[in-house]
C-alpha positions in Angstrom: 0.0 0.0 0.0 1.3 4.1 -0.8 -0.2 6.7 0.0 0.4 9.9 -1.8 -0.8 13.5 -2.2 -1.4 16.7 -4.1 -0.9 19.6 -2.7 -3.9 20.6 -1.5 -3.8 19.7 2.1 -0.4 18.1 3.2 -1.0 18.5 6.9 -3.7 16.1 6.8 -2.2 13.9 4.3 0.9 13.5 6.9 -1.4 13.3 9.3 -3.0 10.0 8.0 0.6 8.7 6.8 1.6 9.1 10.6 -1.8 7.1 11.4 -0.8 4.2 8.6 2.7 4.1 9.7 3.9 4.4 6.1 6.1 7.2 4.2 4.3 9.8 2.0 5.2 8.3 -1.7 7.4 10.7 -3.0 6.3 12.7 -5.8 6.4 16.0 -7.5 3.2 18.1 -8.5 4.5 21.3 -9.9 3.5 24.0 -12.1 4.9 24.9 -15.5 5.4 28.8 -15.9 1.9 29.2 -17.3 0.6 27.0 -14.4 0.3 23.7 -16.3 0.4 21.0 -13.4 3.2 18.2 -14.3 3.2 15.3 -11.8 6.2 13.2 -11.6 6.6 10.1 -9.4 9.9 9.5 -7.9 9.1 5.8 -7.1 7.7 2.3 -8.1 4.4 1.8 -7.8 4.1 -1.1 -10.2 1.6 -3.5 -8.9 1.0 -1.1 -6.1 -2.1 -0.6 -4.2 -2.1 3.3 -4.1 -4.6 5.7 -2.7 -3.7 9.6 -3.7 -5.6 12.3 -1.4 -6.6 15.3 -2.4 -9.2 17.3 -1.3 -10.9 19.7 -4.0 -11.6 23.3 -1.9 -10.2 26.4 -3.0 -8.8 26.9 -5.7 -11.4 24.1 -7.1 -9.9 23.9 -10.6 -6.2 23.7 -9.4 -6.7 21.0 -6.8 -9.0 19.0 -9.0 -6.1 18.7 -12.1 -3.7 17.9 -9.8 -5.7 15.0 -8.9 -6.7 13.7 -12.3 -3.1 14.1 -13.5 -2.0 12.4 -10.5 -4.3 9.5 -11.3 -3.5 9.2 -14.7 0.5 9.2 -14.0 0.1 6.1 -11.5 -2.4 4.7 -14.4 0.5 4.9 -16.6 3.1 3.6 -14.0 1.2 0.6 -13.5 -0.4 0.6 -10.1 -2.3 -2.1 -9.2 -5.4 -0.4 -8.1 -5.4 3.4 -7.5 -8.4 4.7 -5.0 -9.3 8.6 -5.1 -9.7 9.9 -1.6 -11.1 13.0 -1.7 -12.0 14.6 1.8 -13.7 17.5 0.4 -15.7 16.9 -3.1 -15.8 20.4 -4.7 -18.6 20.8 -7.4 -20.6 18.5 -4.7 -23.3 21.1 -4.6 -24.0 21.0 -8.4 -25.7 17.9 -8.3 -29.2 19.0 -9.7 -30.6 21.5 -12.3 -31.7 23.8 -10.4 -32.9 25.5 -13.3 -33.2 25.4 -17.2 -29.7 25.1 -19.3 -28.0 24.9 -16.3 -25.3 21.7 -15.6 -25.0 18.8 -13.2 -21.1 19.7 -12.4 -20.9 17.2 -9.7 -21.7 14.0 -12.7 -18.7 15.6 -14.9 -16.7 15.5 -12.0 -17.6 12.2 -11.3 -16.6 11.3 -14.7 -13.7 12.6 -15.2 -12.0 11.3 -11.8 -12.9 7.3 -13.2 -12.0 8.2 -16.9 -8.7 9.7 -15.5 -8.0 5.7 -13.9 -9.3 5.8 -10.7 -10.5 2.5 -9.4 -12.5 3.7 -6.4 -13.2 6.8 -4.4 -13.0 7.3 -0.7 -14.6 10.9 0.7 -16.2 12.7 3.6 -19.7 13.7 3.8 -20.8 14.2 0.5 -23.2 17.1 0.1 -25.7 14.7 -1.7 -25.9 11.1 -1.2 -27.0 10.5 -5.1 -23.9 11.6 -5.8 -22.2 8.0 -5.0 -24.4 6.8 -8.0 -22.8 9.7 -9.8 -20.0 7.0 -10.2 -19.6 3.9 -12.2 -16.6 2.8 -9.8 -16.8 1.6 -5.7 -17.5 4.9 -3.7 -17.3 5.2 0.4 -18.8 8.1 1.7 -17.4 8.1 5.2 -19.7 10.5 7.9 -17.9 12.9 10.2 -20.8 12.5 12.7 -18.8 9.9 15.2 -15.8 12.6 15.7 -17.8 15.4 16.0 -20.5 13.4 18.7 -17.2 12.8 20.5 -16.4 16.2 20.9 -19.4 16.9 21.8 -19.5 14.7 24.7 -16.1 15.5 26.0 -17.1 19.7 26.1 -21.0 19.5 26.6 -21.8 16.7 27.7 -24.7 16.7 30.7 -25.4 19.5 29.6 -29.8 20.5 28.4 -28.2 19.7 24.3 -30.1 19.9 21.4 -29.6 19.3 18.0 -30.4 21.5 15.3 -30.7 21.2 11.7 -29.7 24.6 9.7 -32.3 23.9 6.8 -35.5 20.8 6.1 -32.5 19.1 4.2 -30.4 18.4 6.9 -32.7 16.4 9.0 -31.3 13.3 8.4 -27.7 14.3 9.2 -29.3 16.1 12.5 -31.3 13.1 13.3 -28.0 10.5 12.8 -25.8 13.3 15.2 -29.0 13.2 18.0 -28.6 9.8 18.2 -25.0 9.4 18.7 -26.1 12.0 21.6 -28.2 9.5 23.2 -31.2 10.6 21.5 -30.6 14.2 22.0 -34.1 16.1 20.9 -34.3 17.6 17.4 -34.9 20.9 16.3 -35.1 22.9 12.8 -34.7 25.7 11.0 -37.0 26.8 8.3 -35.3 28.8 5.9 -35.9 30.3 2.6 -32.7 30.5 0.1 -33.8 33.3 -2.9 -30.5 32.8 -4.5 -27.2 31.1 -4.1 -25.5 32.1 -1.0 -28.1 34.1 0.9 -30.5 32.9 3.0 -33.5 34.2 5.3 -34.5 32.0 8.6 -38.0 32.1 8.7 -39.3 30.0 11.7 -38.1 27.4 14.4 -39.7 24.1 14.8 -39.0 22.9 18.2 -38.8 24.3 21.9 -35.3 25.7 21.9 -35.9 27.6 25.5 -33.0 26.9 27.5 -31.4 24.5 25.4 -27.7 24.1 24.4 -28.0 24.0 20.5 -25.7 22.4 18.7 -26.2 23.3 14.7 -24.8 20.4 12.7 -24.3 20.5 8.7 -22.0 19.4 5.9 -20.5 22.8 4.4 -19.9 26.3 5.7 -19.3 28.3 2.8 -19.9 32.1 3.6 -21.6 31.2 6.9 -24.9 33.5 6.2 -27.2 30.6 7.3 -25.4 29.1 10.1 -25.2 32.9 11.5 -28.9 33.7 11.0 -29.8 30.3 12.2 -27.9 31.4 15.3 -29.5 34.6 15.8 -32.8 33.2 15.4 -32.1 30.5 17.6 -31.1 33.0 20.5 -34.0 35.1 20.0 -36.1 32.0 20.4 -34.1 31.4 23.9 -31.3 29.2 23.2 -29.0 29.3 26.1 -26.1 28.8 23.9 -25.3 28.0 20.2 -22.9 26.0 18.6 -21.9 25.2 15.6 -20.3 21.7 14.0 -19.9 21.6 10.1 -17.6 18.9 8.3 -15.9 20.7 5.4 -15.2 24.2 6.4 -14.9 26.5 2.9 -15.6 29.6 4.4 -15.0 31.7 1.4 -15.0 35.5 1.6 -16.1 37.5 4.8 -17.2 34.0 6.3 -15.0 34.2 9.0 -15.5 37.7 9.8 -19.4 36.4 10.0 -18.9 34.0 12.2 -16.6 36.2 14.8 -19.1 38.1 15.0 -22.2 36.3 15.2 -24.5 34.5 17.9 -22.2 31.6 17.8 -20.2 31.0 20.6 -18.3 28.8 18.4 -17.4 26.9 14.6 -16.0 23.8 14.8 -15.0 22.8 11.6 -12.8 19.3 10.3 -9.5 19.6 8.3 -10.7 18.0 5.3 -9.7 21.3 3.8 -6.4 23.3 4.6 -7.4 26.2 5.9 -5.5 29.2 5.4 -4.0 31.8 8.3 -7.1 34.0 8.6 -9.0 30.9 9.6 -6.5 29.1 12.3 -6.2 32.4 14.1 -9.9 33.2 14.4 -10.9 33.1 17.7 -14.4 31.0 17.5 -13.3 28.6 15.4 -11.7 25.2 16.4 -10.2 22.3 14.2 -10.8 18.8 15.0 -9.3 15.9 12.6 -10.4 13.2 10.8 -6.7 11.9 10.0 -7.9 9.0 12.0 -11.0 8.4 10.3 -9.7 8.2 6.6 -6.1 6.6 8.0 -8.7 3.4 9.1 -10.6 3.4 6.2 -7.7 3.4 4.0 -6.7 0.4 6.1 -9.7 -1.2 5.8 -10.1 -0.8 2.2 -6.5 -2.1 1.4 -7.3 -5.3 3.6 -10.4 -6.2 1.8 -12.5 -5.6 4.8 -15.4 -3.6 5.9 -15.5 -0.2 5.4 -19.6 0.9 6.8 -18.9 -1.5 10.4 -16.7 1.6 11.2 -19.9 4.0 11.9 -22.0 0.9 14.0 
């Protein structure tokens, strides 16, 4: 088994070579001086059973050629069987038509990462579900749910907790999280998004008086609905309000948002390399899942199950 990387997010691919016990494969992925990526490998992989991860977050475009040309270079060096673990699937959110002449980016995507070689995908909370039938090739889609409902016990536990979903589409993410909680009550927000990006809470189902709330979701991009979800959640009586979110994008003046908003705190995975604005904000907090793909890496390369991981 190798394990190699783009350069996307090399603390957490390190990370999950510390967990495996095994040597980053060494590798180049450069750019040429008008940003071509070139990818060279440095050793045998012949035969190999390789997983490359990269996580495709900002800049999208970048991190996802690095990835395809890193697939098709062990492709053409013979590995064995090369799996595409992907953290963070960018273009996840394009999985519809939300409207007339308008594409289904996340399919492309799809297509391109198994036409490039790729044998199998491993990633973290995909934004849709459907999208694992996007693929024609084996695809985990691990959940972030057991590292964040540790947390959660260690700093809140016995404490009046709720869990909240941000939007009617989260419910069955909020409703796994609650119970990991021991059947923590459920709460949700009903919002209404007029366009891309903005949203407007418009009502709170559930009894939120006095409760710890503890907003759970996939993505936090520029951090307008977990915000407003917050403020609506302490003007309904909330005692506190925190946020968990897997992949944390937070594009823009998303971080500014959430320093100062109703949230006491943002705790966000490393399935994305965050940048120096976000490690030095003040409410939010990293935890890792280095753990989480370093065992299912394992698991996949022994031939054994994957899914008994979140029983």
């Amino acid at each position: 088994m190798k394990l190699m990387t783009g350069n996307s997010n090399l603390l957490l691919a390190r990370d999950v070579a510390g967990y495996l016990d095994i040597p980053l494969t060494q590798a180049s992925v450069r750019r040429f001086a008008d940003e071509e990526v070139f990818v060279e490998i440095h050793e045998n992989v012949r035969g190999e059973d390789v997983f490359v991860l990269q996580s495709t977050g900002y800049p999208a475009n970048d991190n996802l050629m690095e990835l395809l040309i890193c697939i098709d270079a062990l492709k053409r060096a013979s590995a064995r069987r090369i799996t595409a673990v992907v953290p963070y699937f960018g273009y996840a959110r394009q999985d519809r038509k939300p409207g007339p002449r308008t594409p289904i980016s996340a399919k492309l995507v799809a297509n391109l990462i198994t036409v490039a070689g790729a044998n199998r995908v491993l990633s973290v909370d995909l934004h849709a579900g459907q999208i694992q039938g996007f693929f024609d090739i084996p695809t985990d889609n691990l959940f972030g749910a057991p590292v964040m409902a540790a947390d959660i016990e260690a700093r809140y536990g016995g404490q009046n907790l709720m869990v909240v979903s941000p939007d009617v589409g989260g419910v069955v993410r909020a409703r796994a999280l609650a119970k990991r909680l021991n059947n923590a009550p459920l709460a949700i927000v009903d919002k209404r998004r007029e366009r891309a990006g903005e949203s407007e809470v418009m009502n709170i189902i559930g009894d939120v008086e006095g409760r710890v709330c503890i907003l759970i979701d996939d993505i936090v991009d520029s951090a307008g609905t977990l915000c407003n979800a917050a403020a609506a959640l302490k003007a309904a009586g909330a005692a506190d309000v925190i946020a968990y979110c897997t992949h944390g994008v937070l594009s823009g003046g998303a971080v500014a948002r959430v320093e100062g908003s109703a949230l006491s705190e943002l705790i966000i995975t490393d399935s994305i390399g965050s940048h120096d604005v976000i490690r030095d904000a003040n409410r939010i907090r990293h935890l890792t899942i280095a753990p989480l793909l370093g065992e299912a890496i394992k698991r996949i390369a022994d031939e054994s199950s994957v899914s008994s991981l979140f029983d």
